[in-house]
N, C-alpha and C positions, 0 to 999 in steps of 0.2 A: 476551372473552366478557362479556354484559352482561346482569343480570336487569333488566325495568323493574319496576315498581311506583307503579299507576296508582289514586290517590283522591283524592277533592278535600280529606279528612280532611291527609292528608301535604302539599299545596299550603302550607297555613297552618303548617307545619313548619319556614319556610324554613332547615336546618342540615345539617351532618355529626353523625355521630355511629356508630359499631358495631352489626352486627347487635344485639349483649349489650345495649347499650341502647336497640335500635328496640322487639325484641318485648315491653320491661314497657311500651309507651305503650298505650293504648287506641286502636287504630286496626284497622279492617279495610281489607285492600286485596286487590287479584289479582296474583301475580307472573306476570310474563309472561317468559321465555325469546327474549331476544331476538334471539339467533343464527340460529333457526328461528323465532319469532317464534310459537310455541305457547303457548296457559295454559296454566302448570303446576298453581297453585293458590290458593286465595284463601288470605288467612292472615288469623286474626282474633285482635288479640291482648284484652288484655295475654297472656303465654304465660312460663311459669315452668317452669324444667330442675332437675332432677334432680341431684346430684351426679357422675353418670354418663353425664349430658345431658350436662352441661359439658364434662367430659371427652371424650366422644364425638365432639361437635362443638367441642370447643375451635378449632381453625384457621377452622371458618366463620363463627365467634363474632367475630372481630377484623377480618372486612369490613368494607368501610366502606360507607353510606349516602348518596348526595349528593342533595339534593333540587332537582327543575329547576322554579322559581317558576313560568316561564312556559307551560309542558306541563301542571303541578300533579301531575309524577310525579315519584317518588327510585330511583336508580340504583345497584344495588349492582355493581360492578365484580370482573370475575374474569378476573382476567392472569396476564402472569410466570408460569416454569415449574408443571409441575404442572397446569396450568389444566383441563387434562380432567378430572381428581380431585376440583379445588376445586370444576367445576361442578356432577359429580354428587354430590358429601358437600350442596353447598347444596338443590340440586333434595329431596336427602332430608331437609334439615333443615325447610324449607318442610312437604314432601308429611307428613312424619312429625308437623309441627304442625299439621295438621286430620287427622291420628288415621290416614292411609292407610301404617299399618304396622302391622307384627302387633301384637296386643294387649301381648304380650310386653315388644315394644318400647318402645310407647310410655307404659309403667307404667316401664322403669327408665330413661325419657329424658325423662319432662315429670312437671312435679308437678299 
């Protein structure tokens, strides 16, 4: 399972690195769901968690990033067991950081 993540901002990126250190850069992108090949959401950072954030999404948090120079997109990869779970905790960690979760939510999961 593969999200892409499509901007010419991340092209000039060229590195790895963890969700936990993609979303403090300055960068907006669209994550795109690439098993169905649907946008899911654009995400616009920088974007700062909660204590509870952390926690919450701790396992989405230590994805990894890979950026493709030549596409100008980064790939975050979601495999190995579990993979159904890892896709939707991500879809909601994205969807949840442009605010499409209950207000609730997104007060004890972003700062």
């Amino acid at each position: 399972m593969i999200h892409r993540i499509y901007e010419t901002e991340v092209y000039k990126m060229a590195e790895k690195m963890e969700i936990r250190e993609f979303i403090e850069r300055d960068i907006d992108v669209d994550v795109v769901d690439d098993v169905c090949e649907s946008l899911c959401i654009a995400f616009c950072g920088p974007q700062k968690l909660t204590e509870k954030g952390k926690e919450h999404f701790e396992d989405v948090l230590d994805f990894q990033i890979e950026v493709d120079e030549q596409y100008g997109s980064a790939t975050v990869l979601i495999d190995g067991p579990g993979w159904k779970t890892k896709l939707r905790m991500a879809k909601e960690f994205f969807l949840g950081a442009a605010g499409y979760c209950s207000e609730v939510n997104y007060q004890k999961w972003f700062a």
